[in-house]
Backbone as CSV, one residue per row, in Angstrom:
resi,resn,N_x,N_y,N_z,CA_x,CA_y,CA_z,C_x,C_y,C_z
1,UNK,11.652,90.643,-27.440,12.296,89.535,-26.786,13.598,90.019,-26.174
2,UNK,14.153,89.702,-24.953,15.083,89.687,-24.103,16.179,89.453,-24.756
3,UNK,17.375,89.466,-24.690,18.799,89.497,-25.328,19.545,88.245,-24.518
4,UNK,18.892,87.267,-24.025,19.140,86.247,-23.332,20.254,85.289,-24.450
5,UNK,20.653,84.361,-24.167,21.172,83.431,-24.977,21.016,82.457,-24.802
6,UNK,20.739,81.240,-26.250,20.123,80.371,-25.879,20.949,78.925,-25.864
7,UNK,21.104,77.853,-25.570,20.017,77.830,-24.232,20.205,78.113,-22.999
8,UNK,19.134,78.117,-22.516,19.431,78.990,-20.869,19.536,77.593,-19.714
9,UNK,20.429,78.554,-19.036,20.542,77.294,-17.784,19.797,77.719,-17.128
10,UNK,20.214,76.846,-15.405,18.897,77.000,-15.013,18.761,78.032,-14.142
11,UNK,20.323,78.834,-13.864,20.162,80.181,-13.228,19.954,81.009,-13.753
12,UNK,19.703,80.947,-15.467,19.380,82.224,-16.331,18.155,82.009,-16.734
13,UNK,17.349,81.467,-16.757,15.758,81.523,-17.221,15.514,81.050,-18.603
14,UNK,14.354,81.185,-18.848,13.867,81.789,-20.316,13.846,83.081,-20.661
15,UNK,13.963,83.162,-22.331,13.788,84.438,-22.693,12.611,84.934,-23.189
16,UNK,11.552,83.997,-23.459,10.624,84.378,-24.365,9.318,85.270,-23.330
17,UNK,9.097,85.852,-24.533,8.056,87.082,-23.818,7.040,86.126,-23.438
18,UNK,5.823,86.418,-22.840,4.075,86.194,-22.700,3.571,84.674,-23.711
19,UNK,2.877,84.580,-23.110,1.995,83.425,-23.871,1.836,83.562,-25.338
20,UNK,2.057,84.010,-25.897,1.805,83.983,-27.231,2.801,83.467,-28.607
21,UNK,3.290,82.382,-27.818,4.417,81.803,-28.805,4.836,82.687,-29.524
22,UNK,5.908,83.705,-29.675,6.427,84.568,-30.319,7.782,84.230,-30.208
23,UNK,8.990,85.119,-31.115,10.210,85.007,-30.728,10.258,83.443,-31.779
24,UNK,11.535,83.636,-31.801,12.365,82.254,-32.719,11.922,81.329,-32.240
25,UNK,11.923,80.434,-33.743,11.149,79.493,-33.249,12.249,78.059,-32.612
26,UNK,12.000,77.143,-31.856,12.581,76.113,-31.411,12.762,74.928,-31.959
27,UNK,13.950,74.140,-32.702,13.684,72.804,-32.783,13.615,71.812,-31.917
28,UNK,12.458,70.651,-31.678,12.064,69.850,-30.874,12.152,68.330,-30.849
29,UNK,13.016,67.602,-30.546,12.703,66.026,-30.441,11.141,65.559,-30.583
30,UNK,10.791,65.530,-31.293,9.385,64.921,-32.113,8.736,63.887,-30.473
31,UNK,9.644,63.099,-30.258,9.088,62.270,-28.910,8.702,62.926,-27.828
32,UNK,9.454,64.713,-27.300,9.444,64.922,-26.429,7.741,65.564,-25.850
33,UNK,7.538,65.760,-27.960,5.944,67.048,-27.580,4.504,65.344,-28.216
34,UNK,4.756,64.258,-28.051,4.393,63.168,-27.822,4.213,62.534,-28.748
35,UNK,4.935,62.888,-30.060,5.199,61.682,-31.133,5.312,60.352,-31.116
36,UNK,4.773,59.279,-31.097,5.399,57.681,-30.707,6.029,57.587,-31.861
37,UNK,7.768,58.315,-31.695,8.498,57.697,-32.860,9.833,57.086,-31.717
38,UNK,10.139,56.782,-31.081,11.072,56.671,-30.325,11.252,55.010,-30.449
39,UNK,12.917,54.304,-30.359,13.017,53.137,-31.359,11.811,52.352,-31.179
40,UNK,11.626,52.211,-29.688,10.320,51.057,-29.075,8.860,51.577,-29.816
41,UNK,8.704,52.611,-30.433,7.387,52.950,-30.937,6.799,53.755,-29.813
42,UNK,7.478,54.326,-28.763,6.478,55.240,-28.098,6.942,56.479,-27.801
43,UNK,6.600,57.260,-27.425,6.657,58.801,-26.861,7.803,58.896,-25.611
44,UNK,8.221,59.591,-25.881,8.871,60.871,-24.215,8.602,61.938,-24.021
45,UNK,7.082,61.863,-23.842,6.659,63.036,-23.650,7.405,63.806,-22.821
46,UNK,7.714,65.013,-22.642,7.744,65.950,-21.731,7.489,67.480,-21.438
47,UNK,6.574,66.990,-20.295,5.071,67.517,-19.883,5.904,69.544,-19.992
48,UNK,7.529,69.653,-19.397,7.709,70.943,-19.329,8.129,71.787,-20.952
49,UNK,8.647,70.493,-22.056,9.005,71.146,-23.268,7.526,71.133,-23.610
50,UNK,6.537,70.818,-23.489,5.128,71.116,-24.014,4.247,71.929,-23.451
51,UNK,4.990,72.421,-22.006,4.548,73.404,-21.592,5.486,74.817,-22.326
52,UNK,6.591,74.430,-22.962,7.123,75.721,-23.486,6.545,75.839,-25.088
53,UNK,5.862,75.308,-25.413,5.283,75.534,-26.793,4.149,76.645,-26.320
54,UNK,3.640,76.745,-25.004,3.030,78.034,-25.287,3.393,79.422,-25.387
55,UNK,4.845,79.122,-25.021,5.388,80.383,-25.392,6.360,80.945,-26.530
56,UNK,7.067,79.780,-26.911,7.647,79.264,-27.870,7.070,78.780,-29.064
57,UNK,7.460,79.087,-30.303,6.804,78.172,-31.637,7.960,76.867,-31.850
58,UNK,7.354,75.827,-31.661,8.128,74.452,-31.670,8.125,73.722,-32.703
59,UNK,8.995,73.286,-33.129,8.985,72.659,-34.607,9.208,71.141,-34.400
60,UNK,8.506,70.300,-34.627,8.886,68.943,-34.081,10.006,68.009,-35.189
61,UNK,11.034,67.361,-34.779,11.879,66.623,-35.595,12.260,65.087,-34.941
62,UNK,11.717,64.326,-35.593,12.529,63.457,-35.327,13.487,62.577,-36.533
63,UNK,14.923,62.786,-35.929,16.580,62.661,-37.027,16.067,60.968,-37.077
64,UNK,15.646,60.012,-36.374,15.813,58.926,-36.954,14.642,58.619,-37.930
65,UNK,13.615,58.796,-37.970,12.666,58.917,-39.076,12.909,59.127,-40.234
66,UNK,13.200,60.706,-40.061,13.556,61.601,-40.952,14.483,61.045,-42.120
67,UNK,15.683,59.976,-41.137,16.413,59.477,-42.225,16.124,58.394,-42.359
68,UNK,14.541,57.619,-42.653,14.416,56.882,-42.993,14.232,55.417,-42.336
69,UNK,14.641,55.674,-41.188,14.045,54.292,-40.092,13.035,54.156,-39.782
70,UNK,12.481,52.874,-39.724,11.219,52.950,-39.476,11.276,53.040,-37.863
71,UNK,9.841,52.909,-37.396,9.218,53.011,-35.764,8.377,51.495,-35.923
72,UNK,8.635,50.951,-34.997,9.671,50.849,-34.295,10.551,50.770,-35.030
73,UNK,12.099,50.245,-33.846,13.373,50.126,-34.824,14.129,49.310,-33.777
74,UNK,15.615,49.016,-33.923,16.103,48.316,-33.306,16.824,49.794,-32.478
75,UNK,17.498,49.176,-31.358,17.602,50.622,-30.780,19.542,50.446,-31.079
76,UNK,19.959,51.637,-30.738,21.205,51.767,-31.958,21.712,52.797,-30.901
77,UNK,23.319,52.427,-30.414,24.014,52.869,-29.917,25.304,53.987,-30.890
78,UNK,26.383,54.345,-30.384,27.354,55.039,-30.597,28.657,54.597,-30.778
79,UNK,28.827,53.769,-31.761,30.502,52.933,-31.163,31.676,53.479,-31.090
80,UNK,32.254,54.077,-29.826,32.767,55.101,-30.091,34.396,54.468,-30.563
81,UNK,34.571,53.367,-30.929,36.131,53.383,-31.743,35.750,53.591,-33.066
82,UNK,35.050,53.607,-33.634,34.579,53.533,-35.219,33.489,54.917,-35.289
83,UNK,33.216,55.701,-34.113,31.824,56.748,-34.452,30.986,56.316,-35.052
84,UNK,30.196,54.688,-35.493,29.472,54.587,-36.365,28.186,54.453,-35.553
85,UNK,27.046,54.424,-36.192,26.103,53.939,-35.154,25.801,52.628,-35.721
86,UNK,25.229,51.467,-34.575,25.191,50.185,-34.886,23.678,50.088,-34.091
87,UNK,23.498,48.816,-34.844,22.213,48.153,-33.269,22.574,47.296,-32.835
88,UNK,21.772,46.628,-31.420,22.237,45.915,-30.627,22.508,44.829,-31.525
89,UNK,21.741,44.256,-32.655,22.454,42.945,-33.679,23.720,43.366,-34.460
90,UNK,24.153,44.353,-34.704,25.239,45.095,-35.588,25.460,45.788,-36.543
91,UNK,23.751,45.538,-36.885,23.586,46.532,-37.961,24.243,47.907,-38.181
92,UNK,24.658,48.729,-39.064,25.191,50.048,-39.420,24.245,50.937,-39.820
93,UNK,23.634,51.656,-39.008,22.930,52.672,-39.454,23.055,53.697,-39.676
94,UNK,24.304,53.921,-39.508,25.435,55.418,-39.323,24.572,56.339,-40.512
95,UNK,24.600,55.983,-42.059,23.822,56.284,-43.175,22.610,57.085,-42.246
96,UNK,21.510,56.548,-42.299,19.926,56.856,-42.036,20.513,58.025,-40.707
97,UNK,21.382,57.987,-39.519,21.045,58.606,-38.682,21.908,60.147,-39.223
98,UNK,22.670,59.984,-40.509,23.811,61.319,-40.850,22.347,61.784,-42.001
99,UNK,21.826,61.141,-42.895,20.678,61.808,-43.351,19.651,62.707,-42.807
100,UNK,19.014,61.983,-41.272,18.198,62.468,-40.246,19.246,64.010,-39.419
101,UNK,20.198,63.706,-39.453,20.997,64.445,-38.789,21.029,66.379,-39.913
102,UNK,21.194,65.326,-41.115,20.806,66.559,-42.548,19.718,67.541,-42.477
103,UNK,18.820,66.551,-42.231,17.610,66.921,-42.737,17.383,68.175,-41.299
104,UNK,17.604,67.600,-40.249,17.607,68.449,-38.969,17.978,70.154,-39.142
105,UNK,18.921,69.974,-39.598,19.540,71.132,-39.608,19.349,72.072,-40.839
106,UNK,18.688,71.564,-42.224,18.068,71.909,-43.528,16.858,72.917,-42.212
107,UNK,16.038,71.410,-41.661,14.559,72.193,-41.030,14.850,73.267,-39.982
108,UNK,16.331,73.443,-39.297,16.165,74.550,-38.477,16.541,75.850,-39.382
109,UNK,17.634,75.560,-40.445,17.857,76.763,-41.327,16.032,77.444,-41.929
110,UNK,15.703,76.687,-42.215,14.014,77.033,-42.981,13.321,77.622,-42.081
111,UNK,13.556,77.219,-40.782,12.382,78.096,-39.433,12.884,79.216,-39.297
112,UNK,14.051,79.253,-39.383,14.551,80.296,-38.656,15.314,80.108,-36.783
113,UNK,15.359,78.832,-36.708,15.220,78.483,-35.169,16.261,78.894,-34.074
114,UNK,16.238,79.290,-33.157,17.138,79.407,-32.125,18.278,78.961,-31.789
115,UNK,17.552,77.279,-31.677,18.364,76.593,-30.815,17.266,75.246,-31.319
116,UNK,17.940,74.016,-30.488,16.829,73.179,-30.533,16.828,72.265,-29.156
117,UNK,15.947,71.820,-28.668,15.612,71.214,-27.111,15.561,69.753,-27.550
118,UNK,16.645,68.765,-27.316,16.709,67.636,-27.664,16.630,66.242,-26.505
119,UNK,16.394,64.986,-27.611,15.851,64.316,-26.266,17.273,63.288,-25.684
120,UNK,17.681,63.712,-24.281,18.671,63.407,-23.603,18.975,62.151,-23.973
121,UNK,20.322,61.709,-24.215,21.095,60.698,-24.294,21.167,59.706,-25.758
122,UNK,20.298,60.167,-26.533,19.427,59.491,-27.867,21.247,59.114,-28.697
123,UNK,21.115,58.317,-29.752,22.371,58.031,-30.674,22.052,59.598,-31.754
124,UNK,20.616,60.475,-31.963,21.347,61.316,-32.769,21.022,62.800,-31.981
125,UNK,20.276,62.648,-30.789,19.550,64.046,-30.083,20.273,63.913,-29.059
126,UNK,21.032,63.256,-28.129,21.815,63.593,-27.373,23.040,64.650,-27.278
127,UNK,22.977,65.328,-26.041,23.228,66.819,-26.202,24.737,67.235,-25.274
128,UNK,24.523,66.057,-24.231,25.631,65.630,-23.467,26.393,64.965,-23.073
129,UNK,25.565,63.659,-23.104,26.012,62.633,-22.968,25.403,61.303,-23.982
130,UNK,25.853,60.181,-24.062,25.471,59.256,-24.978,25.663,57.572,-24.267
131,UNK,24.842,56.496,-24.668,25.429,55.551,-24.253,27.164,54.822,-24.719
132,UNK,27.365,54.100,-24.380,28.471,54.315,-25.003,28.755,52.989,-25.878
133,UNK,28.180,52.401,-26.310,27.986,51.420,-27.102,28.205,50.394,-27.027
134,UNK,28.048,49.754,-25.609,28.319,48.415,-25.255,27.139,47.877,-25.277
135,UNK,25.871,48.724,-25.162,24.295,48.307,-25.013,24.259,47.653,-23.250
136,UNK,25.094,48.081,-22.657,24.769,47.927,-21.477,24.502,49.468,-20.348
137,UNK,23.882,50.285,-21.390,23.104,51.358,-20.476,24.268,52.261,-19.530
138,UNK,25.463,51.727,-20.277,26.393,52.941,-19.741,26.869,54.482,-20.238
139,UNK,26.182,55.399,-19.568,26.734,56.718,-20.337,27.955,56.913,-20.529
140,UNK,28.269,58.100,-21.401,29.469,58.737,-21.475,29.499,60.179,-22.357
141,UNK,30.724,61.148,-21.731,29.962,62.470,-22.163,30.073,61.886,-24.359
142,UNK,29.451,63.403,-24.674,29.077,62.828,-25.874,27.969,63.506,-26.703
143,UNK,28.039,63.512,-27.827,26.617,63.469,-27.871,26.247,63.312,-29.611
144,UNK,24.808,63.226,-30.169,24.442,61.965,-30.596,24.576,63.160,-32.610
145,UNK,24.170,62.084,-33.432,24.511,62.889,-34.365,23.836,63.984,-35.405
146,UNK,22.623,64.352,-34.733,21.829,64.955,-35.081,22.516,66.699,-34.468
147,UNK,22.525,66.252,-33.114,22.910,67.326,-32.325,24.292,67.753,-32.628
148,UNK,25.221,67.161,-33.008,26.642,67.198,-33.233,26.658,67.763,-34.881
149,UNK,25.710,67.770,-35.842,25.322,68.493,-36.863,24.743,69.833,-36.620
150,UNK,23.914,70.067,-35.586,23.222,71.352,-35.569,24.283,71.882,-35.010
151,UNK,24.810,71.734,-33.584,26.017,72.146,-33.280,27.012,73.112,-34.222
152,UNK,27.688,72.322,-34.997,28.147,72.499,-36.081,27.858,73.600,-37.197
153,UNK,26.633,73.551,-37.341,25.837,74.511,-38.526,25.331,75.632,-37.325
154,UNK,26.151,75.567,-35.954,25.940,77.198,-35.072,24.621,77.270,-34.652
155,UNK,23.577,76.370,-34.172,22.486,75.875,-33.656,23.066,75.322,-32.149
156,UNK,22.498,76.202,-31.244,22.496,75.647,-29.711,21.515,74.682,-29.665
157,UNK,22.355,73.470,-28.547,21.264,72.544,-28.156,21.445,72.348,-27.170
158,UNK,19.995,72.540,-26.154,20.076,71.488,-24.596,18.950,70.514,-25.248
159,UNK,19.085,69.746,-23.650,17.913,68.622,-23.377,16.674,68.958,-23.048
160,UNK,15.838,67.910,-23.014,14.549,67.840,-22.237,15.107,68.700,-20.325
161,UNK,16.048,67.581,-19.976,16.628,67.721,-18.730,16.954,69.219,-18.775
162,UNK,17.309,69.775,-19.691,18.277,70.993,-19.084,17.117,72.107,-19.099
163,UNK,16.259,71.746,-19.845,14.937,72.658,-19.988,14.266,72.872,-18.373
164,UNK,13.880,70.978,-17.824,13.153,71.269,-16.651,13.920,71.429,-15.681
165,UNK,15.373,71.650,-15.506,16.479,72.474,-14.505,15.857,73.806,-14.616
166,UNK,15.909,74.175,-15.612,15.473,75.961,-15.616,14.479,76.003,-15.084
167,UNK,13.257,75.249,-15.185,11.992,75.798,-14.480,12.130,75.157,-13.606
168,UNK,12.496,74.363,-12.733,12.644,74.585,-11.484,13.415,74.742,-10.430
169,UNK,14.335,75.886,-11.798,15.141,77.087,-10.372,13.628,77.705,-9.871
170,UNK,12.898,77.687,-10.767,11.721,79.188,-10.279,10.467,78.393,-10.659
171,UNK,10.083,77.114,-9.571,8.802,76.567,-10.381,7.747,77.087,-10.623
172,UNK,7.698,78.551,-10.119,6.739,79.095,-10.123,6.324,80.070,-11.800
173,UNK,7.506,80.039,-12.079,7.517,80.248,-13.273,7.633,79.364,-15.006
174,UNK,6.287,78.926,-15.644,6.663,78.412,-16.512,7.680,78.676,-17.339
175,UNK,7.958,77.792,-18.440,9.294,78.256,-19.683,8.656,79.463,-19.845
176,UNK,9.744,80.078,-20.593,9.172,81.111,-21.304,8.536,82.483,-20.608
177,UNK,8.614,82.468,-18.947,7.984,83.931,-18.820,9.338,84.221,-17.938
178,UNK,10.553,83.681,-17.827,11.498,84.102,-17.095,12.194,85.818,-17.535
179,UNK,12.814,86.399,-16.941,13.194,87.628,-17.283,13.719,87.789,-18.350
180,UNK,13.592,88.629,-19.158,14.684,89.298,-20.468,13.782,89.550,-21.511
C-alpha cells in the first residue's frame, strides 16, 4: 500500500492497491453501505462508498444504534449553547449518542482501521459540518459526536461527500485504484 494519508482529498486520490480489499480496514456509516438505520428508518446508500468496499475492507457502524436508539427515532439535532443533543420534542439524548460515539471508536481500535468515511452532516457522523439545532435545516461548521470521538482517539474522518469529490477528480478511476 502507498504512503498516502488518510483521508484523501480529491486532488490526492486513493491509496488502496487492486481489487482485493486489502490495506486497513475503514470505518463506515452503517446507512451509507445500505443499512435502514437512519432516524426515519431508511438507508443513505452511497453507491461510491460501496463501490470502495471493493477495495477497501469496510466495517459498518452505526453510533446511534449502537448506543441504543431505536430505528426509527426522532431525529436529534446539536444544541450548540449546551453541546447536548436533543430532538425536535426536547428530548436529551446526549447519553445514547456519547455511548454510540464509545462504542465507535472501541470498534475502530479492534479493526485496526484507518480512518472512517462518515455520513455528512448526521448529530454523531458529521465530519464538517452539523445542523445547528434550531431544526430548521440550517448548517454550521461542526461536527457530530461520534466523529468528534474518533477524531480525538487520532482516527481520520471524511464524508460520504468528500469520498465522491475524490473520484470524480478522476471518474475514470474507482476508490481505491488511485496512485500510491
Amino acid at each position: 500500500m502507498g504512503e498516502r494519508s488518510w483521508p484523501p482529498t480529491p486532488r490526492e486520490g486513493w491509496s488502496a492497491p487492486s481489487a482485493s480489499a486489502t490495506g486497513a480496514p475503514l470505518l463506515v456509516s452503517a446507512c451509507l453501505l445500505g443499512v435502514a438505520c437512519t432516524h426515519e428508518g431508511t438507508a443513505n446508500t452511497s453507491p461510491v462508498v460501496v463501490e470502495l468496499g471493493r477495495h477497501r475492507r469496510l466495517v459498518p457502524v452505526c453510533p446511534e444504534t449502537a448506543g441504543g436508539l431505536p430505528t426509527p427515532r426522532d431525529g436529534a439535532e446539536i444544541d450548540p449553547a449546551t453541546g447536548r443533543v436533543v430532538t425536535g420534542t426536547g428530548a436529551d439524548v446526549t447519553d445514547a449518542y456519547r455511548r454510540g460515539a464509545d462504542h465507535a471508536v472501541r470498534l475502530a481500535r479492534a479493526v485496526g482501521a484507518e480512518g472512517a468515511v462518515l455520513k455528512a452532516r448526521s448529530p454523531a457522523c458529521g465530519c464538517h459540518e452539523v445542523y445547528d439545532g434550531s431544526f430548521s435545516r440550517r448548517r454550521v461548521p461542526g461536527v457530530g459526536v461520534a466523529a468528534a470521538a474518533l477524531l480525538a482517539a487520532g482516527f481520520p474522518v471524511c464524508s460520504e461527500e468528500d469520498v465522491a469529490a475524490a473520484s470524480a477528480d478522476d471518474p475514470a478511476a474507482p476508490p481505491g485504484s488511485g496512485p500510491g
